[in-house]
C-alpha positions in Angstrom: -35.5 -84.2 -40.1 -36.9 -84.9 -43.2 -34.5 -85.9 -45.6 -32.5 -88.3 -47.7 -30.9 -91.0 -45.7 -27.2 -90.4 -44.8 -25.6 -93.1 -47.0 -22.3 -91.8 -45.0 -18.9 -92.8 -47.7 -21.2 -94.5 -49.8 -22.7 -90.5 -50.8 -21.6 -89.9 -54.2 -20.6 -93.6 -55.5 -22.1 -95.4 -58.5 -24.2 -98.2 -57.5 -21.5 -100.3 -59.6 -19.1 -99.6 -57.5 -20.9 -100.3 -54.7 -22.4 -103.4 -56.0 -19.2 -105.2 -54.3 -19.7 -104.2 -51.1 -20.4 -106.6 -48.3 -23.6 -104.1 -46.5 -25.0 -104.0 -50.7 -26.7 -107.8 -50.0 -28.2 -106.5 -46.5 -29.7 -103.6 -48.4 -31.0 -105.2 -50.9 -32.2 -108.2 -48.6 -32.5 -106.6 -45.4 -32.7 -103.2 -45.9 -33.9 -102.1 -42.1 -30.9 -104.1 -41.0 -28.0 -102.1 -43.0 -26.2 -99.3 -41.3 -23.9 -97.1 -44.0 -20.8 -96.4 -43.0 -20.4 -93.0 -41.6 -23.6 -92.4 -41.8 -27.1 -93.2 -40.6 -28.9 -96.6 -40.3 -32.0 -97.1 -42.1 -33.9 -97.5 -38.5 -32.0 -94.6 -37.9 -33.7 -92.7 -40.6 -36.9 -94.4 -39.9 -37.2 -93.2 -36.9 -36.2 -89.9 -37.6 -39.1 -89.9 -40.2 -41.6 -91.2 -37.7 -40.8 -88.8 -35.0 -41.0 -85.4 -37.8 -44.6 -87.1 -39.0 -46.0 -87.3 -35.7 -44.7 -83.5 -35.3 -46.6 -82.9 -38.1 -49.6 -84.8 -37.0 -49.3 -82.7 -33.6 -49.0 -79.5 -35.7 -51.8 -80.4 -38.5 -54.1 -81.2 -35.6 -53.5 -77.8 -33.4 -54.5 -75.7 -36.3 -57.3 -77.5 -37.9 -58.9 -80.0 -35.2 -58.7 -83.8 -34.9 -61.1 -84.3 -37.7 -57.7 -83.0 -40.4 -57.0 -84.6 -43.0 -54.0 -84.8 -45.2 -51.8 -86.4 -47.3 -47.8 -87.4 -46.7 -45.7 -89.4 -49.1 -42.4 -91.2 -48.6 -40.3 -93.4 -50.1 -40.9 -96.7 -49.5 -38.0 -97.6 -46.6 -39.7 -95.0 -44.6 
């Protein structure tokens, strides 16, 4: 659950080539409002993200007490 984003047929393509593509001005503008074609949206992956962190939380908390601390890093479209 935590992963890359599917990017779907854009996987593998050169941002130049994808730089024509209608969905390229939602992601760069709207980035929580693109969906990739044959793959995931980014809410998609969001909540995907969300849901493994609050696992974690769950998990982190079990073992060591509600008082746990720790750090978790993401890119920023998480």
């Amino acid at each position: 659950r935590v992963s890359e984003c599917d990017y779907g047929h854009w996987s593998g393509r050169k941002l130049a080539e994808l730089a024509d593509e209608p969905l390229m001005s939602v992601v760069q503008q709207h980035p929580s409002a693109a969906a990739f074609p044959g793959g995931e949206s980014m809410r998609a992956m969001q909540a995907r993200a969300v849901d493994a962190v609050r696992d974690w939380n769950d998990r982190v908390e079990a073992e060591h007490g509600e008082d746990a601390t720790y750090v978790m890093c993401s890119h920023g479209d998480i």
